[in-house]
C-alpha positions as a printed Julia matrix, in Angstrom:
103×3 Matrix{Float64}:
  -0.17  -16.88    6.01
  -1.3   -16.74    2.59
   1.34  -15.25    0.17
   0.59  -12.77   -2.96
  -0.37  -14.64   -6.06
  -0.62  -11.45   -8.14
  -0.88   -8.15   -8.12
  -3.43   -6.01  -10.7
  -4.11   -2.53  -10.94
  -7.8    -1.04  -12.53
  -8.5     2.3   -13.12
  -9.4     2.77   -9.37
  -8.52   -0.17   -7.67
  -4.77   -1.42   -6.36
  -5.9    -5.18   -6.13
  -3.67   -8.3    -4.02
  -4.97  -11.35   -4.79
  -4.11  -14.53   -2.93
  -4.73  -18.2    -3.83
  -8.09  -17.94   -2.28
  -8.91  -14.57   -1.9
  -8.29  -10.88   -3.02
  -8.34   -7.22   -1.37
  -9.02   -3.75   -2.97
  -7.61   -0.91   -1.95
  -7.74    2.88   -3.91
  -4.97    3.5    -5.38
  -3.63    6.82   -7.74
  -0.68    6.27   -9.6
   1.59    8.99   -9.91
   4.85    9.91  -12.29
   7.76    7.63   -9.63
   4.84    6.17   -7.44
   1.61    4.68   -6.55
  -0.22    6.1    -3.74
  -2.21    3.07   -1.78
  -4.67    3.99    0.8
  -4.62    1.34    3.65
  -5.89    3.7     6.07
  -9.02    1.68    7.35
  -6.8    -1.22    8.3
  -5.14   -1.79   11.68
  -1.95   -1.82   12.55
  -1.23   -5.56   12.03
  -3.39   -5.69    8.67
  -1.62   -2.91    7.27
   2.42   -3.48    8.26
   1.83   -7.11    6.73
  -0.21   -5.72    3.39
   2.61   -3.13    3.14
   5.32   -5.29    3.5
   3.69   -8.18    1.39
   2.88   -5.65   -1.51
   6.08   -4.19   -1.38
   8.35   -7.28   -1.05
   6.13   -8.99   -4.06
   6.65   -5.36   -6.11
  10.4    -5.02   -5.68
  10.88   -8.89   -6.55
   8.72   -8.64   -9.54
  10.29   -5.65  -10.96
   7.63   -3.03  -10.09
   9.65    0.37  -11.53
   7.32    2.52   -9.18
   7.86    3.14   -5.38
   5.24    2.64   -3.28
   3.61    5.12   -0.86
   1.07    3.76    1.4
  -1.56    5.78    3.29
  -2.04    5.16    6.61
  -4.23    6.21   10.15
  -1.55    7.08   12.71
   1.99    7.47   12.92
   2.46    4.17   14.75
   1.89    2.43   11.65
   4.23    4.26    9.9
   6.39    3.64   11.96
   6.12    0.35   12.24
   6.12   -0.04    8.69
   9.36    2.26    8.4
  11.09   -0.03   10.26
  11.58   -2.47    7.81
  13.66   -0.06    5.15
  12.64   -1.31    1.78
  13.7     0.99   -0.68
  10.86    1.02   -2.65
   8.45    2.4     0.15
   7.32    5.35    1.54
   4.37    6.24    3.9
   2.28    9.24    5.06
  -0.46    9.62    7.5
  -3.98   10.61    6.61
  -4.74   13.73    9.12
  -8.14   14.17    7.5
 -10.84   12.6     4.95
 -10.56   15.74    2.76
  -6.6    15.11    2.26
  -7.62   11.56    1.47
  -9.89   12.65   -0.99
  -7.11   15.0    -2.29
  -4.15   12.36   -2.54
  -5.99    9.85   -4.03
  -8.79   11.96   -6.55
């Protein structure tokens, strides 16, 4: 398993790079939190980018939470069970409250 090397954030993109690699996802950053859409991932994909992200973001000081978007409530759930205090997660019902949560 490759582990996080660093974590950047562009105007639009919330970007994990890895020793050999990196991912994009869109991201809107908010007052207490960023809001990370990992919606087109499955359920494997997205628990371990979730808890990756978030274990790299609470060691390295990250002052934001962390609210990832994803499909179905099985991931959230599966996510949730970890309890990390610096998470959160919501499910995407529809494109246009994608668009809205992360315009």
């Amino acid at each position: 398993m490759n582990s996080i090397k660093q974590i950047k954030l562009s105007k639009e993109d919330f970007i994990v790079e890895y020793d050999s690699s990196s991912l994009k996802f869109r991201y809107k950053s908010e007052t207490e939190k960023y809001i990370i859409d990992i919606s087109s991932l499955n359920l494997i994909n997205a628990v371990k980018i979730a808890i990756l992200c978030s274990t790299y973001c609470f060691i390295n000081g990250f002052k934001k939470r962390l609210c990832w978007l994803v499909k179905d409530e099985e991931t959230k759930r599966a996510i949730s069970i970890l309890r990390l205090k610096n998470i959160e997660q919501k499910v995407l019902n529809s494109i246009e409250e994608k668009e809205a949560l992360i315009s």
